[in-house]
N, C-alpha and C positions, 0 to 999 in steps of 0.2 A: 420400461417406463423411464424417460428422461429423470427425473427426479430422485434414482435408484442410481447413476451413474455418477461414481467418486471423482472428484478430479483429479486423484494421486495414481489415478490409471496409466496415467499420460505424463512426460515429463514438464517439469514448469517450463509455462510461457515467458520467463525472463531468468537468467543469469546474473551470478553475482558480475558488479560493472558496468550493464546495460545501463544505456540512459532511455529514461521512461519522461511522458510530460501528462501533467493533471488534467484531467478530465474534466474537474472543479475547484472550485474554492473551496479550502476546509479551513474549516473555526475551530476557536479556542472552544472544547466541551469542558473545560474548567482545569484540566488535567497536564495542562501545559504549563511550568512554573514558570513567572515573569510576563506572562502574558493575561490582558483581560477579556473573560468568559464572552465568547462571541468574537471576539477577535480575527480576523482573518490571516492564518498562520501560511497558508499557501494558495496562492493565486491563480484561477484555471489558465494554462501553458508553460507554468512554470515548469523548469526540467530539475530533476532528479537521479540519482543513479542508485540502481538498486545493491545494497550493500548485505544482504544477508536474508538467506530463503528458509523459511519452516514451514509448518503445519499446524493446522487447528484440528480436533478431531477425528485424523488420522482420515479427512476428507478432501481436504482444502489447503491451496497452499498461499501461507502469509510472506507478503512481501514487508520487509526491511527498505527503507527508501530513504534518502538522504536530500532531501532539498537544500543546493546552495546558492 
């Protein structure tokens, strides 16, 4: 069953350093100090470098992303 398969099987799809570019626009959910809720904090194309890999769940792996 697809839905049974962890992604931690597999090595991450990005390294600390890569550059990565947004898919979307993401907003302010309220949680970003100095900025207003709805805000648009980054802009679909903008580029990023990924600066640090985890996990969620011991499933999933969370990217660390640096928009400059």
């Amino acid at each position: 069953m697809p839905g049974d398969r962890f992604e931690l099987y597999d090595p991450p799809a990005f390294e600390q350093g890569t550059a990565v570019i947004s898919r979307k626009d993401v907003r302010n959910d309220g949680t970003f100090p100095g900025a207003r809720m709805g805000e648009v904090l980054i802009r679909k194309g903008d580029v990023g470098y990924v600066h640090s890999v985890g996990t969620y769940l011991n499933r999933f792996y969370v990217y660390g992303v640096e928009f400059i």
